[in-house]
N, C-alpha and C positions, 0 to 999 in steps of 0.2 A: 437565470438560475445557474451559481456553478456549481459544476461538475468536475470532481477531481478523480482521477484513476490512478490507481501504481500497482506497479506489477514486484509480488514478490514471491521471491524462494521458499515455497512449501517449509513450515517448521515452527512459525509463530503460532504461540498459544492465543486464543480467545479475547484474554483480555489482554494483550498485546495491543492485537489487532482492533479492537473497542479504544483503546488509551489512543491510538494513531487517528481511528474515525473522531473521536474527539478534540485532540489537538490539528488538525486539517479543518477540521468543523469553525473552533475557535478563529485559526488562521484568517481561514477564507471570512467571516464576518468583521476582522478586525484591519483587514485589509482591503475591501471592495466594498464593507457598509453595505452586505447582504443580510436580509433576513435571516434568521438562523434555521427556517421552516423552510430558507429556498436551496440551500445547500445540500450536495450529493456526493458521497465517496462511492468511488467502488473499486475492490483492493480484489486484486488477478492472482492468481497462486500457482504459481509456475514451477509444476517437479524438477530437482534437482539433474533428474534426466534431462532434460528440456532447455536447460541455460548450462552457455559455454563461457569457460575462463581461460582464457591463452589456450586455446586448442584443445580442451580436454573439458569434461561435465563436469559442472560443480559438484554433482557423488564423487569423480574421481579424485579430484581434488578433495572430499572431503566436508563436502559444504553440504 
């Protein structure tokens, strides 16, 4: 079964986030010749507080 994870900066909308589990869904069966019932996203949402760019939070910067 795979499993993909990504971890991203708090701020995508819904169906961002649907369009990505889709295309990773696609990927991974067009790549490994998984079933499409065997494939798992799961997307990490990590506040802008919480992730650093050169030294500084991505808020600070703006992100």
């Amino acid at each position: 079964m795979p499993i993909m994870q990504v971890h991203l900066i708090q701020g995508r909308s819904e169906a961002q986030k649907a369009r990505l589990i889709e295309a990773l869904t696609r990927a991974a069966v067009e790549a490994l010749d998984a079933p499409i019932e065997s494939v798992r996203v799961i997307i990490n949402e990590v506040p802008n507080t919480d992730f650093g760019i050169a030294g500084q939070t991505a808020k600070q910067r703006g992100r």
